[in-house]
Every structure is written in C-alpha cells, then in structure tokens.
C-alpha positions in Angstrom: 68.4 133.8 111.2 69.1 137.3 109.9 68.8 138.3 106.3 72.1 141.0 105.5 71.5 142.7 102.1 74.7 142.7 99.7 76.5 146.0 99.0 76.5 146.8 95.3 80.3 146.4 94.3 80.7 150.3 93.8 79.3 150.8 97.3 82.5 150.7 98.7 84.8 152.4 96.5 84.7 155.4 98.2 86.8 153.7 100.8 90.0 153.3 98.8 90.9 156.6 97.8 94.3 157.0 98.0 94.1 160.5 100.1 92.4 158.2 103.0 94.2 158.4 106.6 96.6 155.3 107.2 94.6 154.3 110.6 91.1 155.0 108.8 92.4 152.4 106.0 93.3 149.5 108.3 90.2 150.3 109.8 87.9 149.5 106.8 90.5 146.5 106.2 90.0 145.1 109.4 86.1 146.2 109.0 85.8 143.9 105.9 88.1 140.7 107.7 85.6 140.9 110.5 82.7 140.7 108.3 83.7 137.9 106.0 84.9 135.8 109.3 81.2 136.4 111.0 79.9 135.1 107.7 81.8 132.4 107.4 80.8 131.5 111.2 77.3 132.3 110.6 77.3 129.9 107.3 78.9 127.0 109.0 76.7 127.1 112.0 73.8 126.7 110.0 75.4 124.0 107.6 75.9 122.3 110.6 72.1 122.4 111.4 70.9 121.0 107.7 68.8 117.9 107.4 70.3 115.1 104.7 68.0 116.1 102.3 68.6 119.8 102.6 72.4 119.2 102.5 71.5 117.1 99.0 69.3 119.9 97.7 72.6 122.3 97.6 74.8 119.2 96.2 77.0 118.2 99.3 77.0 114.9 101.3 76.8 114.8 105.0 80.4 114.1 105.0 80.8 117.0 102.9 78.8 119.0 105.3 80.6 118.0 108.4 84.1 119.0 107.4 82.9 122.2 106.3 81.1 123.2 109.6 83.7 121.8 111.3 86.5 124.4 110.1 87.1 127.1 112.1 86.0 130.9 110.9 89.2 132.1 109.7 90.1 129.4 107.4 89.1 130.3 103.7 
C-alpha cells in the first residue's frame, strides 16, 4: 500500500487566485476530483480486504463494510 502525505490546508491556496487562467482553474478542479476519486477507490479496495476483527477495531460491521466497498468511486 502507499503512504500519500496530506497537504497543509494553505498549501493550495495559491491556486485560487482570482488572476488564474480559466483552463489552468479547471485544471486544478479536475486535479483535486481525480484525486479524491483515486482515494476513495484506493480506501474501498482495501476495506474490502479487512479481516472481522480489523473491520471491528475501526467500528463497522461486515455488513457495514461491504456496502461501503461495494460503492463505486464517484459516489460521496
């Protein structure tokens, strides 16, 4: 598994000024949908692959579990 290191929330404010190019602002848009929707993948896949008493060790049942990795990427 690979271990991504959290931007501090100021990291990206740079990005929004208001005097950025239209195309290079749906760019970072689109930038930050892709990267939530790998994580969300990334996060289900390995839900999927918990043991019972791993799932109960984060407070969710196997049913729980199941739904969860069972929705696709792009749902919230």
């Amino acid at each position: 598994m690979t271990q991504t290191r959290a931007l501090a929330p100021n990291a990206l404010s740079i990005l929004s000024d208001a005097h950025m190019p239209v195309a290079a602002h749906w760019a970072v848009k689109f930038a930050v949908l892709a990267t939530a929707w790998a994580t969300r993948r990334r996060t289900r896949l390995a839900l999927a692959q918990l043991e019972p008493w791993q799932l109960a060790d984060v407070g969710l049942t196997p049913s729980e579990a199941d739904a969860e990795s069972g929705r696709v990427f792009w749902q919230p």
